[in-house]
N, C-alpha and C positions, 0 to 999 in steps of 0.2 A: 444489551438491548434485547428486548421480549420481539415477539413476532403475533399476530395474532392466526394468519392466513396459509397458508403455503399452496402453491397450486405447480403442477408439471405441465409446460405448452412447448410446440415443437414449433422451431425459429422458420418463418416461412423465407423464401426466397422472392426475387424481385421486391426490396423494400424500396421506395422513393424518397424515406427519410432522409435528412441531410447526414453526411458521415460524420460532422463531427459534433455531437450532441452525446447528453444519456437518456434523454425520451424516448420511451418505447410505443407503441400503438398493444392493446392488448384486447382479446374477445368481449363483449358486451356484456357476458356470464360474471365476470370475476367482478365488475361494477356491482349487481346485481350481491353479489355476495359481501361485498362489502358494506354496502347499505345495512343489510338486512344483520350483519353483525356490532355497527355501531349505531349509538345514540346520532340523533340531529346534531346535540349540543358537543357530544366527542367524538364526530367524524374527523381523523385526522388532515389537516393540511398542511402542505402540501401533501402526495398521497405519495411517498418512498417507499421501494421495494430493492431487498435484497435478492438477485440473481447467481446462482451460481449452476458450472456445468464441469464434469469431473474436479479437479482441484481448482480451481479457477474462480472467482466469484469480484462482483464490483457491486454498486449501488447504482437503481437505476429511476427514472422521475417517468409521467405519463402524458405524452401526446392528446391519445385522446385512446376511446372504448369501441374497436370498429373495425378490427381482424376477424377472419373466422373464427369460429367455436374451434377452441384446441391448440390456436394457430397466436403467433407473438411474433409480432415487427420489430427488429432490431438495428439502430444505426450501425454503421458497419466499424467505429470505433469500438463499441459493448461490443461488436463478437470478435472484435482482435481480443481484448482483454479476458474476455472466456472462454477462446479457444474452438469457437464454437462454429459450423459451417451449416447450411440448409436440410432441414429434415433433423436436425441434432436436438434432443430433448433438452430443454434449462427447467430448472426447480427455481420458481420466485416465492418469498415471503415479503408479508406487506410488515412494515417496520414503522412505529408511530413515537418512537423514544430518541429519533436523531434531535439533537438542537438545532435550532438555528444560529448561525455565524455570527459572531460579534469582530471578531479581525481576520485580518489574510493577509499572508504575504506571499507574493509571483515572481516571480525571476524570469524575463524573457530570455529565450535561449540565442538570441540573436541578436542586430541588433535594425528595427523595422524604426525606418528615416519616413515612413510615412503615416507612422503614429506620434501625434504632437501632442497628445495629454492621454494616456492611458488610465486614469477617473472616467473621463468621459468615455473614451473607447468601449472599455471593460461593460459600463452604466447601461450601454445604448444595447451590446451583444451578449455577454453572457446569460443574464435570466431569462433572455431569447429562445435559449439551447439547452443550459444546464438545471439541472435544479439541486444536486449536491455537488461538494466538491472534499476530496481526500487530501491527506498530506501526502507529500514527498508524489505525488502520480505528475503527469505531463497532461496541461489542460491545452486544448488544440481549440483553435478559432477560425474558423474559417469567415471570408471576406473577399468578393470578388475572387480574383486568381488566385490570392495570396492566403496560405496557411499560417496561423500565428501560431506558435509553440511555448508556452511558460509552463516554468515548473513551481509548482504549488510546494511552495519553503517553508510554510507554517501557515496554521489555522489553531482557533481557538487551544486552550491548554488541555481542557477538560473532555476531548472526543480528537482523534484522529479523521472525521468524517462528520462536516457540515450542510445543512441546506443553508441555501442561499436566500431561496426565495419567502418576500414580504420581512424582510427585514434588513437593519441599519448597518453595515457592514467597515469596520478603521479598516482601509485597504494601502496596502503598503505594499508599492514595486521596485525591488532596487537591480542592481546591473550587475549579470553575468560574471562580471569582472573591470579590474580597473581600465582594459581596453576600451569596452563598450561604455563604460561612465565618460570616458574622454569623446568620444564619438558624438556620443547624446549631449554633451555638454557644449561640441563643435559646431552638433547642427541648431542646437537650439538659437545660439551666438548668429546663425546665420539666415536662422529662417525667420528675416523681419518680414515678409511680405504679408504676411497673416497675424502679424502684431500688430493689433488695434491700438499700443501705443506708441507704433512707430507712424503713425499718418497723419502726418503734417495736414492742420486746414487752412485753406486758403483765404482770401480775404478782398474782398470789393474795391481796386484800384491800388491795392498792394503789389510792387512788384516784387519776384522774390527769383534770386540771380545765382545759378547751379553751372560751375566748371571743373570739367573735366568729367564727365559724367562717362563711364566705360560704357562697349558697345554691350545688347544683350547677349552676342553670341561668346563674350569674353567670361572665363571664369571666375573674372575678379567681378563681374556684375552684381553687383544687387540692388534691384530695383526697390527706389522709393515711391512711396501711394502718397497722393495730396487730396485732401477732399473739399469739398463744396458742403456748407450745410443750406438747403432749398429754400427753408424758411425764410432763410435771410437775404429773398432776392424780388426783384417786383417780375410778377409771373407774364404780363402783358407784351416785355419787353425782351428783346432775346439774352441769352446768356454768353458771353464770348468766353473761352479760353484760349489765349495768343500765349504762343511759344516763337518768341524771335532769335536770332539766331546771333550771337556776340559777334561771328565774322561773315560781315559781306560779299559770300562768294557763294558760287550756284554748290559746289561739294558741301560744304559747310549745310545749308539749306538742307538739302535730299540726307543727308546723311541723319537730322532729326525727323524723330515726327512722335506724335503725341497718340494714346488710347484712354478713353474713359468709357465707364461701364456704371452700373447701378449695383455694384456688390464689392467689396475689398477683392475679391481672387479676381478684379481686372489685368487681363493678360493676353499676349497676342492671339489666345483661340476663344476668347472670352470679352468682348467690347459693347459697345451701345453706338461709342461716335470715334472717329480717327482720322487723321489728317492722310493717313497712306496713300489715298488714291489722290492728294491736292497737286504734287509735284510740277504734272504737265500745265494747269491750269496757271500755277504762281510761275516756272518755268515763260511761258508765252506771254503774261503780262509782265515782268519784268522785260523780255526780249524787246518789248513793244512800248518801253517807258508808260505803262499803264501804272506802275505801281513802284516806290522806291523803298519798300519796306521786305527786308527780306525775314518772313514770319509766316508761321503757319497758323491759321485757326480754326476751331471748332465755334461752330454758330449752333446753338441749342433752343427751338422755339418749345419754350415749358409747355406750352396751350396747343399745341400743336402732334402731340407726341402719346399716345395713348396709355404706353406704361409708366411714362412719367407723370400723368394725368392721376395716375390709380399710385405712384407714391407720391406727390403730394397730396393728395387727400387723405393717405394714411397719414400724416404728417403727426398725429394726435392721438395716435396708438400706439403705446407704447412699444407695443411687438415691429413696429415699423423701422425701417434705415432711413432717413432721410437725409443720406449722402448721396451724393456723387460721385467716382473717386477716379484720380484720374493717373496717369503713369506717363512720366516723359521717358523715350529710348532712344539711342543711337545703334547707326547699324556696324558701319566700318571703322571708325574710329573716335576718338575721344571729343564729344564736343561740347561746346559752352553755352547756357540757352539763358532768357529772360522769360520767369514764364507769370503771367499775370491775367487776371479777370477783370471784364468790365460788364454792363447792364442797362443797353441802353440803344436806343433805337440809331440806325444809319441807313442812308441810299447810296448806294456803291452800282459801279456800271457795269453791265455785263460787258466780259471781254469778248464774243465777237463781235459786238456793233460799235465796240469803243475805237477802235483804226478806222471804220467810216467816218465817224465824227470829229476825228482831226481834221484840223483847218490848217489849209495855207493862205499865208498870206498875199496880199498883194504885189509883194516884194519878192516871193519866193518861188520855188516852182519842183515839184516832187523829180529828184532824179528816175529816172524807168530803169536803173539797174539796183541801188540800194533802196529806195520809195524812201530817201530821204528829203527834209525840206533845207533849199540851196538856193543862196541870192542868186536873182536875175541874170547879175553881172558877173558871176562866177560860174555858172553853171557850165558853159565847154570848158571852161581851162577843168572842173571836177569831173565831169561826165568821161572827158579825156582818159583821165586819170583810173576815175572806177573801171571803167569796162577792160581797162587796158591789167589792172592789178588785181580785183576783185572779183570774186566768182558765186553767182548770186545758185544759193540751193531752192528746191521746190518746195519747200518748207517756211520759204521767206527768210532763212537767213543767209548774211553776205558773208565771207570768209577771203582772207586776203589771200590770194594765190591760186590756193587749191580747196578743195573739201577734204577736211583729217580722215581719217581713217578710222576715227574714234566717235566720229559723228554716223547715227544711225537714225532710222526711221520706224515704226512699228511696222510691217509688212500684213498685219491681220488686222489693224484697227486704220478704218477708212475715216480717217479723221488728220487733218493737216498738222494739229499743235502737237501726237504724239512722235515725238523726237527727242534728243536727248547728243549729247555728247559724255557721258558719264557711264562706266559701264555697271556702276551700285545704279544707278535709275533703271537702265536696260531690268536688269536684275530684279527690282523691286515690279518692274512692269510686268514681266511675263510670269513670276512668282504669283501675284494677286490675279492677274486674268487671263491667262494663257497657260495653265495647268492641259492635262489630259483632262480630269476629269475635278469637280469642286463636290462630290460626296462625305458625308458627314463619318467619321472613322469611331464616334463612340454609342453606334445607335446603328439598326436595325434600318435606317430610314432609307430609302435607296431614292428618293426624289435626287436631281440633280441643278445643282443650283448654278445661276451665270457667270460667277467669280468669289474668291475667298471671301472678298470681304460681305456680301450678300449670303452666304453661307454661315459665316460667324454672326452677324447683323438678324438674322431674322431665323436662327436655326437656333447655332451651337448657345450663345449667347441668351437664348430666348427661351427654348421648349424643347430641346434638347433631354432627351430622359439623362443621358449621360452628362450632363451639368453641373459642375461640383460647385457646391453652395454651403456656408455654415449654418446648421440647422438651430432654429434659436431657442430650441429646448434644451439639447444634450449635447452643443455645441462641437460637434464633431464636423470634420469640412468632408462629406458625402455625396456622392449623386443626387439629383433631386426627384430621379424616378419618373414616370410616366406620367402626367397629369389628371386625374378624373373630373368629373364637373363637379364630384363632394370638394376636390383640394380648390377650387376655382371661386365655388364660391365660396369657403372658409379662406380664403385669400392665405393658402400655405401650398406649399410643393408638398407632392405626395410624400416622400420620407418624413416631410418636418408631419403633414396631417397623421401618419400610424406614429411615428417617437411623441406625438400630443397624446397619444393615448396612456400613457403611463401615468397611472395617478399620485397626487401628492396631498401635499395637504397647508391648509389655508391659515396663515401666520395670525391671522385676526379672530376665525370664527373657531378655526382647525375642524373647517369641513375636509373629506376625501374630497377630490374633484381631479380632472381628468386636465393635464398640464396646458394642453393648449386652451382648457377652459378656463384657466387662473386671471388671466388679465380682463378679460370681459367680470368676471365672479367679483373682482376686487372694484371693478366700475359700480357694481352694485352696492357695494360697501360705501363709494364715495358718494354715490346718492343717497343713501341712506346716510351716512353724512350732512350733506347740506340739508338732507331734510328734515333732519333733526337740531342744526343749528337754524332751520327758517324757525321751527315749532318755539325753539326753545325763546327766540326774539317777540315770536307771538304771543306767547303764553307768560312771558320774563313779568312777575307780578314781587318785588321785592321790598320787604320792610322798611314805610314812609320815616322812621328815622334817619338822617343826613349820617350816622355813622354807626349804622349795624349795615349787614351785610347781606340778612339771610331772606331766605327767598321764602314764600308763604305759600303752600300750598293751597289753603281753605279759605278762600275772598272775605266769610262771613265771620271769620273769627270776633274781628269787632271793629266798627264803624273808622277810628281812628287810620287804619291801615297798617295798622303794627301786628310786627311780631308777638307770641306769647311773651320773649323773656323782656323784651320793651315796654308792655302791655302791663307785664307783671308788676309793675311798682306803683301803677297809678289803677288796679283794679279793686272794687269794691262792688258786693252783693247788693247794697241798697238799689231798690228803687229810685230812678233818678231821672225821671220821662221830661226834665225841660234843661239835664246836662250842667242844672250849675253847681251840681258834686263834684263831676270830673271836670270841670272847669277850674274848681278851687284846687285839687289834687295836681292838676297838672299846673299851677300857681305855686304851690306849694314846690313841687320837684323845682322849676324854674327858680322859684328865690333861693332854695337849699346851693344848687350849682351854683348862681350867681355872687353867693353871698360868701357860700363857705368852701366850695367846690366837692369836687368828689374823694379829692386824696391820692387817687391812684395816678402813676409816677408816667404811667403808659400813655394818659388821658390826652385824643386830641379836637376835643368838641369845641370848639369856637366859641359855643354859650356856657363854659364852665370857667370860674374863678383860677382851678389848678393850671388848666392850659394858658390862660389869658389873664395873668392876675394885675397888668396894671392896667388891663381896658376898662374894668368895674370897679377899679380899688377907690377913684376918687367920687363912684355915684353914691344917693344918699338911698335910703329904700323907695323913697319918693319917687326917685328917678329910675330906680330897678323895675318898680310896678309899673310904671308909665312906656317902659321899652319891653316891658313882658306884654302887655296890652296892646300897644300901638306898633309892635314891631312880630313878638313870637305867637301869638294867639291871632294875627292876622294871617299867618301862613296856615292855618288849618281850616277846613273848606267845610269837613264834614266831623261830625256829627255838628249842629249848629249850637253854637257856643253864647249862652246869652250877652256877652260882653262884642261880640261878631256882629249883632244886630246892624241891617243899613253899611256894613262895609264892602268895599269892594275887596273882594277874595281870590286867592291864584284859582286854578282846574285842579290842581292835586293838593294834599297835605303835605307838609313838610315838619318834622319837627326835632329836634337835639338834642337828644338822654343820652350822658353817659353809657359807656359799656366797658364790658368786663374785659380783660387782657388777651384773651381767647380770641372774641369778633375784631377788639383793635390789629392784633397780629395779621387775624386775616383779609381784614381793609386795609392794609399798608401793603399787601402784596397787590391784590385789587388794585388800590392804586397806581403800583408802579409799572405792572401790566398795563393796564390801560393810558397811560400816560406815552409808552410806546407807540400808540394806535395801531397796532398791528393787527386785532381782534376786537371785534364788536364788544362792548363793556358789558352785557347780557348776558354774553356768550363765559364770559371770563367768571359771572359771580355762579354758576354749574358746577364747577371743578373745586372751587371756595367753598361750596357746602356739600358737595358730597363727596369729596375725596377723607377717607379716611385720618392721614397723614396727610395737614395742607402744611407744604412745604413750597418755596419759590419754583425750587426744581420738578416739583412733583405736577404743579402746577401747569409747567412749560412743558412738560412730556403730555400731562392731559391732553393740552391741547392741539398738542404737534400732530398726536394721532386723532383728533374728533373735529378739530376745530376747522373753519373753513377761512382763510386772512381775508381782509379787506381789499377789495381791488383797487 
């Protein structure tokens, strides 16, 4: 490798680079010099430089031009590898003969259960940081807390020492050793919760019945995701999600509950809607014969809900989720649930005016120790009995004897229905709203909020920088980072708005373009699209022969509306200003088909003897001239045909020359396309005359990509 440069700068102290990079920051000077030593057209890029300081040397890429005069910013990884401390002199040469990388292979030195596809990982961070990479060296990645460590096992054949950057790289990761292979191969086996093909969707009045379902906090858990697709719901009406409970009983009940969220990593710090807080409510309407269904639900008003508002309306952008996804759990033990969707409007009674509204009858009369209704005629022999056996709690419930010991009250919540005998509800009670404090643990944000689930619900959940979201460029599951009003109104989280910035390039035109601009750039494609199938319906001017196929550019070629090669057999230079030349000529053509046909095996003209030979075999010429007159010479409108004189004539010509084997091939696919109705018959005769190679298949790809189908 040649050098062109070589410069001596003394390594400053206090660098704020990140440590684990090979980008240096260098004085403004060496930029300067560097220009002025190459061409525009052979300035090299990237700009590498070899660094070294007594025996010690690596390969180093540039930041940016913006240290003092004399002075070179070093990540603190380059000066472990050259040995090199502050005020220490390094020699750089600027290096313009490395290659760029065509393969790699990594070998993580560990093994990191929070990297689920290291393509993407690598995709998103390394051209971040590095811009060469060596064989056999230790590449370090830094990420939140955590240090990645691989060891670079091979690169290209032909150099020991790669760039990386602007170019296509086979990258290949394999494991440590066969421990770590089995590790990686355990979790993968295990980490359905973020397999898009493990989530089951749901369905409109479908019930679907899950037993045994482990608690979350048990090791054998793993949670299944069910989804909702939006589209397929009438948005006026509300959305239920019911999780009913297979047994009858209030443990059973409290021991499920449901979370759904607006992204697959729905999970208990991560929700949209949840049944957790429904307990006391379904609790005291069951106590109260309000209700005999032992089920929990989520009521979801689509029109009502802001975020939800803003993804259905993405509903028709591509870059959109238009799930819902939802997660059934249990806490204590193993339970059985029915879980299903309905769509549809109900009036249900609030529970505290519904005990008002009970009636007694005539006949009956509320006991004053259980407020139960009791005939006339029995009430002392009961009343007797209750007061005497029954011990009515302030709560409203009665318990025979005594009050358990297992029966409790909230002592913070000034409210009569929280109560409970179960000590998983206690439990779930003071867990969600009886915390010390409901502060956000992955953000900076110090607001403090009323209870977990309002903290999750309109924080974690929502705007939380610390939000872990799949980014839908470089599909990495990442924080979504802080918001700006650019990520707000480009409708992206800030991580996804800067990984949009990486550009690619466009399958159709192979523009560069910048990745979040990809699917908006390709809408312009598809307008350009229809706009060119409206043109082509508009402009579709095709050879008045019933079996050619080709399309005529030039309207004035010649009066009949034919093609050149249709044209060609009945044309002559004579003067012929009253048409009874081409009249006879085209008489002529007509009896030759009729009479003798054309011969060719291909032929399927309707007005030829070969295609048709007992429709015409028993006519005499008599009869031929009289059906070329009164039937073929009536279908042409224009040019005026003196034998036309006084007849009533179609709006277009029409007329049936044989053709050669070439247009019948390609009318026989025409026709069978279009016979399908899938595409406008206009649109189909395009690809028929200007496809080099008309083949059926060739045809159907034309179209797949240009064509717009019929609604």
């Amino acid at each position: 490798m040649g050098y062109e440069s070589q410069f001596e700068l003394k390594v400053a102290a206090g660098s704020n680079l990140p440590q684990y990079s090979d980008r240096a920051i260098f004085p403004p000077s060496i930029l300067s010099s560097i220009i002025d030593s190459y061409s525009e057209s052979s300035l090299p890029h990237p700009l590498i430089f070899k660094a070294w300081h007594n025996n010690n040397s690596c390969y180093i890429g540039v930041k940016e031009f913006s240290s003092n005069e004399g002075e070179i910013l070093l990540p603190r990884v380059i000066t472990d590898k050259l040995g090199a401390s502050s005020d220490d002199i390094v020699k750089v040469e600027l290096f313009d003969k490395i290659p760029k990388g065509k393969s790699l292979t990594l070998k993580p030195l560990q093994f990191y259960p929070q990297v689920h596809n290291w393509k993407f990982f690598l995709e998103s961070k390394l051209t971040n940081f590095y811009t060469t990479l060596t064989k056999h060296t230790v590449l370090y990645i830094e990420d939140g807390l955590t240090v990645y460590e691989l060891f670079v096992e091979a690169v290209d054949e032909s150099s020991d020492t790669i760039g990386i950057i602007d170019t296509d790289i086979i990258l290949d990761v394999i494991p440590l050793n066969d421990i770590m292979a089995n590790q990686q191969l355990e979790f993968n086996k295990n980490f359905n919760h973020v397999d898009s093909n493990n989530i089951n969707e749901l369905f409109l009045n479908n019930e679907l019945q899950i037993e045994d379902l482990k608690p979350f906090t048990s090791s054998d858990f793993r949670p299944q995701i069910y989804k909702l697709d939006l589209s397929n719901y009438d948005k006026s009406k509300p959305l239920k999600i019911k999780l009913t409970s297979l047994n009858n009983d209030y443990a059973s009940l409290f021991n499920l509950d449901l979370v759904a969220g607006m992204d697959k990593l729905v999970n208990l710090e991560n929700f949209r809607w949840t049944t957790m807080s429904d307990d006391f409510d379904l609790q005291f309407k069951l106590d109260n014969d309000m209700i005999n269904s032992y089920e929990k639900v989520i009521e979801i008003n689509m029109l009502q809900d802001d975020e939800l508002l803003t993804k259905i309306h993405k509903i028709d952008d591509d870059l959109s989720d238009h799930y819902i996804y939802i997660v059934p759990f249990t806490w204590e033990f193993d339970g059985g649930f029915l879980l299903s969707i309905t769509n549809e409007s109900n009036i249900s009674k609030d529970s505290t005016s519904y005990i008002q509204d009970r009636e007694i009858s005539n006949e009956t009369v509320k006991c004053s120790n259980c407020s139960k209704a009791i005939s006339k005629d029995k009430l002392l022999l009961h009343e007797s009995f209750c007061l005497r056996n029954n011990v009515k709690c302030s709560c409203g419930l009665v318990f025979l004897k005594e009050i358990p010991e297992t029966h409790w009250h909230c002592d913070k919540c000034n409210d009569i229905t929280k109560y409970g005998s179960s000590a998983l509800l206690k439990f779930k009670h003071d867990k969600l709203f009886h915390e010390t404090s409901y502060k956000c643990n992955q953000c900076s944000l110090a607001t403090e909020f009323n209870n977990f689930i309002d903290l999750v619900i309109n924080h974690k959940a929502y705007v939380c920088p610390g939000k872990l979201h799949e980014c839908r460029f470089c599909f990495l599951i990442v924080p979504q980072g802080e918001s700006t009003f650019q990520d707000k109104v480009a409708n992206l989280t800030n991580h996804e708005n800067m990984c949009g910035n990486k550009t690619t390039e466009c399958f159709k035109c192979n523009k560069i373009l910048r990745t979040k601009d990809l699917s908006k750039h390709l809408k312009m494609h598809d307008l350009d699209k229809k706009q060119m199938n409206q043109d082509t319906k508009i402009n579709f001017n095709k050879c008045l022969n019933e079996n050619c196929i080709i399309l005529i550019k030039d309207s004035s070629t010649n009066q009949l509306g034919l093609c050149d090669y249709c044209f060609g057999s009945i044309y002559t230079p004579q003067h012929d200003p009253t048409n009874a030349k081409l009249q006879s000529r085209i008489e002529r053509k007509y009896m030759i088909q009729l009479t003798k046909g054309c011969g060719f095996s291909w032929c399927k003209n309707t007005n030829c003897k070969t295609h048709s030979p007992s429709r015409f075999a028993s006519m005499s010429h008599k009869d031929l001239l009289s059906y070329i007159n009164d039937s073929l010479f009536s279908s042409i409108r224009t040019p005026a045909l003196p034998v036309n004189k006084s007849k009533p004539l179609p709006p277009k010509n029409r007329l049936w020359f044989c053709v050669n084997e070439s247009i019948q091939l390609r009318k026989d696919i025409l026709d069978l396309l279009s016979s399908e109705n899938e595409y406008d018959e206009e649109l189909i005769f395009k690809p028929i005359n200007e496809l080099s190679t008309v083949t059926e298949d060739s045809v159907r790809e034309w179209l797949l990509h240009n064509g717009v189908k019929k609604m």
